[in-house]
C-alpha positions in Angstrom: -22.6 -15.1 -14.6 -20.3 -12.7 -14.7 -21.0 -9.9 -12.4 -21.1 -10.1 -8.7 -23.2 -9.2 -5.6 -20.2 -9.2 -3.0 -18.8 -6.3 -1.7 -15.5 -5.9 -3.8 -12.5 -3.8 -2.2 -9.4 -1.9 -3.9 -6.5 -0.4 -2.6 -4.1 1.7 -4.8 -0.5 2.1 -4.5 1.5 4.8 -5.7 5.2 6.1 -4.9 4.0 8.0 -2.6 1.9 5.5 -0.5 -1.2 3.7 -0.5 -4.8 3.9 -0.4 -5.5 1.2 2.3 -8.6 -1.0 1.5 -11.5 0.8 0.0 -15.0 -0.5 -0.4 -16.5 0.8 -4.0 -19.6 1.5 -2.9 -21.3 3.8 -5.0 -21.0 3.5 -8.7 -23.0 5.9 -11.3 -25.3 2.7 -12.2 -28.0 2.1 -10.3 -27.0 -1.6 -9.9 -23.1 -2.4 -9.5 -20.9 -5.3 -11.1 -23.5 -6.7 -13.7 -21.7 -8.7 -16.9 -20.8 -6.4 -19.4 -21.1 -3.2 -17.5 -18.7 -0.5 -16.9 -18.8 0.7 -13.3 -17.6 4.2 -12.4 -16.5 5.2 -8.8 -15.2 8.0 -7.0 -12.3 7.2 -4.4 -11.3 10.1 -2.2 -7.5 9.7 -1.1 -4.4 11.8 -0.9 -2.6 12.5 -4.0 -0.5 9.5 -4.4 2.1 10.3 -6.6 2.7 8.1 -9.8 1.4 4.7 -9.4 2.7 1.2 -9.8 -0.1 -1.3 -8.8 -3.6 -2.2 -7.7 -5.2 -4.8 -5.3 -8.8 -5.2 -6.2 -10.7 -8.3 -4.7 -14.1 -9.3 -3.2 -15.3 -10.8 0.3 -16.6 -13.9 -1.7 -20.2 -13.1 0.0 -23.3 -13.3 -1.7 -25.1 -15.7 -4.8 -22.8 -15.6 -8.3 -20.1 -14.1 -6.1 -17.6 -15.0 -8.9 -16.5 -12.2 -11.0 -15.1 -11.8 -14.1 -12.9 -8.7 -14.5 -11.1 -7.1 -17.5 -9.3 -3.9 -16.5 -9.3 -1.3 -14.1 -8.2 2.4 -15.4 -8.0 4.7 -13.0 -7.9 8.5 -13.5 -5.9 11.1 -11.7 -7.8 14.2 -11.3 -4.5 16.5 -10.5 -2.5 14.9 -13.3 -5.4 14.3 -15.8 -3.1 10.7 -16.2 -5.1 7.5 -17.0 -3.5 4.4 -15.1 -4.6 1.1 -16.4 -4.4 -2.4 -14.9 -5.3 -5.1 -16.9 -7.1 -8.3 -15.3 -9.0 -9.8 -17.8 -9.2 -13.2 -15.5 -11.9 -14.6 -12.8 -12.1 -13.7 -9.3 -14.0 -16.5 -8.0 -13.4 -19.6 -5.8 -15.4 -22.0 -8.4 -13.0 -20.3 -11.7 -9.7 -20.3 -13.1 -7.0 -20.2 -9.7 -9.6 -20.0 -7.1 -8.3 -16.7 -6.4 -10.7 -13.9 -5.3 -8.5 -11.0 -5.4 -5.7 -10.2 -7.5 -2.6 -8.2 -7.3 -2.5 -5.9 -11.0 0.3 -3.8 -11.7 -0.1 -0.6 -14.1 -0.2 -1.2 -17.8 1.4 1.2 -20.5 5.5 2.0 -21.0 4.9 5.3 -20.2 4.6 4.3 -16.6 6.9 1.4 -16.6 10.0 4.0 -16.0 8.6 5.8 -13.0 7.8 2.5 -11.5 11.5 1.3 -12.0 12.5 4.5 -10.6 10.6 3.8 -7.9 11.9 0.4 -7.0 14.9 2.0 -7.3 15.0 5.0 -4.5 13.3 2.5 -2.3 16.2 0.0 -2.8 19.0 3.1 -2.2 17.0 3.9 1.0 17.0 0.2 2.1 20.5 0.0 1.6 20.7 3.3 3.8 18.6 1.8 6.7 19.5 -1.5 6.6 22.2 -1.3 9.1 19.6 -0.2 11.8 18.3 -3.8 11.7 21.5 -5.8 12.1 21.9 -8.1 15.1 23.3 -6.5 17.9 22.6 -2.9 17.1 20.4 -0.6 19.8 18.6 2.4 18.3 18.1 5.1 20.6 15.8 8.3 20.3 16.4 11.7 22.4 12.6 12.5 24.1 13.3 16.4 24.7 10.3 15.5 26.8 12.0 13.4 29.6 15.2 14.6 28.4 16.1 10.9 28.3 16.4 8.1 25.7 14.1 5.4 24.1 16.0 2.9 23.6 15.3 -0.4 20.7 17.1 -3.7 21.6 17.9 -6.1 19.1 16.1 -8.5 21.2 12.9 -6.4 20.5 12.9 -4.8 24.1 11.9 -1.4 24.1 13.0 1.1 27.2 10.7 4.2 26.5 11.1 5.6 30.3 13.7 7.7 29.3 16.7 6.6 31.2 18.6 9.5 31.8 21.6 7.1 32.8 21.8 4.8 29.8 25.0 3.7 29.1 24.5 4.5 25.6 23.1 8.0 26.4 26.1 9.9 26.7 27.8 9.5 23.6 23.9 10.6 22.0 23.5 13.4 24.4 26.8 15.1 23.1 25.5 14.6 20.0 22.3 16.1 19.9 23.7 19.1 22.0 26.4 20.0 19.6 
């Protein structure tokens, strides 16, 4: 009992972005997720980049929907890298945390680095942006369009007429004419 019949769902995430959910529909087996068996599938997407984790789950549908999983590897066609994400736990309401998805990052100290390096752009670029989200602050955005400003609100207003006459415009306007 431990295959399943329910639809199970993955999305990948790499430094690049993710996947989104993906159904794995077609494996090279006639019948999909049966105890013991090694399902392949082919997952069209974008070239991700390096990549850090997984989220693989199921919609909990079906008789036996519980699902034992040990690992997913996952093989970059541009690269020729093998990513694997080690499980090796239940996905089943009935089993070990009642959880039927699970969050898996990559596997392997090769990988471990790129994933720190990662974490660490995103946290430069955080502290970068951050500012943009303080209370008080208005962001504004030149429409060459309307020749006028969209204008954020800390209050979560948004003024996307293009005010010509915003009281902020002026000092933006000399800016983006310079």
């Amino acid at each position: 009992n431990a295959g399943t019949e329910a639809d199970v769902y993955i999305s990948v995430y790499g430094e690049r972005g993710d996947t989104g959910s993906r159904q794995l529909l077609r494996s090279q087996k006639s019948k999909k997720f049966l105890k013991g068996q090694t399902d392949i599938f082919a997952v069209e997407a974008v070239h991700l980049g390096c990549l850090y984790k997984i989220v693989i789950g199921h919609n909990g549908l079906g008789s036996g929907n519980g699902w034992f999983l040990d690992k997913v590897v996952i093989k970059d066609p541009i690269t020729d890298l093998d990513y694997t994400f080690l499980c090796h736990r239940w996905l089943d309401q009935g089993q070990d945390d009642g959880n039927i998805s699970r969050e898996l990052p990559v596997t392997g100290a090769s990988m471990l680095p790129g994933r720190k390096e990662l974490e660490l752009k995103r946290e430069k670029t955080w502290a970068a942006e951050k500012w943009k989200f303080r209370k008080g602050i208005t962001l504004q955005f030149y429409n060459r369009v309307t020749r006028g400003f969209v204008c954020l609100y800390p209050d979560s207003r948004v003024d996307a007429l293009g005010d010509k006459k915003n009281k902020y415009g002026k000092v933006f306007s000399k800016w983006m004419c310079a």
